[in-house]
N, C-alpha and C positions, 0 to 999 in steps of 0.2 A: 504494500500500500504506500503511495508515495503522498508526503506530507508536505504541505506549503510553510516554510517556513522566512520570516523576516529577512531581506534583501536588501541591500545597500548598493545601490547603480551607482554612478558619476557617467554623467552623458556631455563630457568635454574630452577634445581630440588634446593628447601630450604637446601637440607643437603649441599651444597654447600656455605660454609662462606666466602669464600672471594674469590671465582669464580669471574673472569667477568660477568656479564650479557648483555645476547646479547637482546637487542631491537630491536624490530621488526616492523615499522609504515606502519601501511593498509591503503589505501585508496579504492574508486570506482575504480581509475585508477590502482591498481596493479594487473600486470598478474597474475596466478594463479598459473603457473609454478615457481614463485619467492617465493612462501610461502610455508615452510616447509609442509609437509606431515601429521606431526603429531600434529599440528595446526589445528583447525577447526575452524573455520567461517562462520559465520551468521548473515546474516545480523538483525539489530536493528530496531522493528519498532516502530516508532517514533508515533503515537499514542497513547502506552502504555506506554510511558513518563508522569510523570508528568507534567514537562515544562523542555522546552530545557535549563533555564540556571543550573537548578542541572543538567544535564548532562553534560553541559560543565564543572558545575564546579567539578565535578564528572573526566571528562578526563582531567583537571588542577590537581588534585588530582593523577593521577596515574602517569602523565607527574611527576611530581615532586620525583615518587617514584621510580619510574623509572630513574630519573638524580639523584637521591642522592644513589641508588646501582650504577649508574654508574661508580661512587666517586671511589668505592670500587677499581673499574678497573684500575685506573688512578696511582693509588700507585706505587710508583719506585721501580724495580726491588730488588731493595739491603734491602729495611723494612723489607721485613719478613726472610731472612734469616739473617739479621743481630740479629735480636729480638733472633730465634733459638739457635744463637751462645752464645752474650751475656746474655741470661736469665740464660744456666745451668754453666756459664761460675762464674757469679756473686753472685747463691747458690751455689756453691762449694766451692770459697774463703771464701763467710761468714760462710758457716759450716768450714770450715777449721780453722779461725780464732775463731768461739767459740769454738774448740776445743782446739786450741795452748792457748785462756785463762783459759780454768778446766784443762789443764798441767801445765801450770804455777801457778797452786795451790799445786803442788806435784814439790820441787824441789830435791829430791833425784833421780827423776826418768832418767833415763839414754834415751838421746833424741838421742842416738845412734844404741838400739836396734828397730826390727822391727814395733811392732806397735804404737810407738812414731816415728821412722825418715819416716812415710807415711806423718803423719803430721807436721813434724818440716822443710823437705826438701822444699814444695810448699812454703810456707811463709816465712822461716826464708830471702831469698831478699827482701823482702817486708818490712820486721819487719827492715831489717839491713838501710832502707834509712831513717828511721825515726829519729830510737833510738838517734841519735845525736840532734834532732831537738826538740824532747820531752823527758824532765827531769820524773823520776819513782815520782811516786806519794806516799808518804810515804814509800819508797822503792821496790814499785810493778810497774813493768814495765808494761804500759797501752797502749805501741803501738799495741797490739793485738785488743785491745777496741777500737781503733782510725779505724784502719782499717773494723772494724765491722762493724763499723758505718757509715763508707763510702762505702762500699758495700752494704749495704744496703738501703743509700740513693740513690747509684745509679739505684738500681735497683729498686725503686720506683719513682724518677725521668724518668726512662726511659723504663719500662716496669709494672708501676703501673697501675690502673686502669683508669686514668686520666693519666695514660704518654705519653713521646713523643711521643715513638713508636708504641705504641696502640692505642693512636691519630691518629696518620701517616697512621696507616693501617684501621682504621673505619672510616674514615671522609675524607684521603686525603690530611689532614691539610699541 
């Protein structure tokens, strides 16, 4: 005798990374009309069970995989396009900034003409709140270094692999 027992679908394809997924819980009692088309179901029969507690613990097991992609779902609207914005936002300034320091290894070079003022224009606000605040270091001006280095911690504080943001959006944190 084959017995209907409680069912845990997920009806989302794996290429989908941070999709919602939609759960689906069957029972005996659900109409037939309420379950998607392209779901199939069959009943389990319960004979060819082992013993029923691996199967529970079996649909505890899927129960939990199913609530930890749900995670996924639950993430506020602004994570992933904030990550978007700021990720090429904070390589740019750091490539910008190791560039403003192999210029500033050349100072004859004229920060006027064009492919020096691409990179002198973005930074030089940046470089201008510092310089007062940090003294040249044997005479080489390091706020390009300063700024390096906090673009780059930022952006491994907040879209590193353990960052916030990547947190935020894998787990929900």
């Amino acid at each position: 005798m084959k017995t209907p027992l409680l069912l845990i679908l997920t009806s989302v394809p794996s290429c989908m990374g941070f999709a919602p997924r939609q759960a689906l819980q069957v029972t005996a009692t659900t109409p037939s009309s309420m379950i998607p088309s392209h779901l199939q179901l069959a009943p389990i029969d319960v004979s060819d069970l082992v013993s029923i507690d691996s199967h529970v613990a079996s649909i505890g097991a899927m129960q939990e995989v199913v609530s930890s992609s749900m995670m996924i779902s639950e993430t506020e609207a602004w994570v992933q396009p904030l990550s978007a914005v700021l990720g090429p936002f904070l390589n740019f300034f750091s490539f910008a900034m190791l560039c403003r320091i192999v210029l500033s290894w050349y100072p004859t070079a004229n920060a006027n003409e064009v492919p020096f003022n691409l990179i002198v224009w973005p930074t030089e606000p940046l470089l201008r709140l510092v310089r007062g605040s940090i003294p040249p270091a044997f005479g080489v001006d390091i706020t390009p270094v300063v700024w390096l280095g906090l673009f780059s911690f930022m952006n491994e504080i907040f879209l590193g692999q353990q960052g916030l943001l990547t947190m935020k959006m894998k787990y929900g944190i």
